[in-house]
Every structure is written in C-alpha cells, then in structure tokens.
C-alpha positions, -999 to 999 in steps of 0.1 A, spaced: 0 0 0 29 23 7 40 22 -29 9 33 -44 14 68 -18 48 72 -29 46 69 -64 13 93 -65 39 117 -43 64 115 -72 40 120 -95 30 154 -76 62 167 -66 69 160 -108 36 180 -114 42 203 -84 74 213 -98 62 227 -134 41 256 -113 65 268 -82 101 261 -69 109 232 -51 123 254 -25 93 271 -19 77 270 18 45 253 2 55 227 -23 44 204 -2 11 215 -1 9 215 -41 23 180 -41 2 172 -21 -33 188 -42 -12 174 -77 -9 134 -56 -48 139 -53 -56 146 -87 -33 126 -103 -51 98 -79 -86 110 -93 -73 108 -130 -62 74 -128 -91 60 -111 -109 85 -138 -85 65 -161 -93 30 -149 -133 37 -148 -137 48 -188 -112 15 -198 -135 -8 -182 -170 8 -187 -196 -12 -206 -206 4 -238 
C-alpha cells in the first residue's frame, strides 16, 4: 500500500514542480493537491477503460 502513496507523491512533486520552486515553503502543499488529482485521473482512467458500452 505504501507504494501506491509514494509513487502518487512522485508524481506530484513532478507535477508540483512545473508551477513553483521546489524550494518554496508550500510545495508540499501543491504535491500534495497534484498526488490527489493525479489519484482521481487514474481512477478517472481505470473507470472509462472498463465501462460497458
């Protein structure tokens, strides 16, 4: 389970890092917000793959 958080943390802080400096005092809020949607595009993702047309 802990992989699944880390690897949606990567993929914020790499999202994260396109909009402010990684030295900024709250880039870990925006990884944080970027972890969350990149969580709701992949289960967004996942859900259109496997719908029933």
């Amino acid at each position: 389970m802990e992989w699944i958080l880390q690897t949606l943390m990567m993929m914020g802080a790499a999202a994260a890092s396109i909009f402010i400096q990684r030295d900024s005092p709250n880039f870990e809020v925006v990884q944080g917000m970027m972890a969350i949607l990149a969580l709701v595009g992949c289960v967004l993702l996942i859900t259109f793959a496997f719908r029933k047309k």
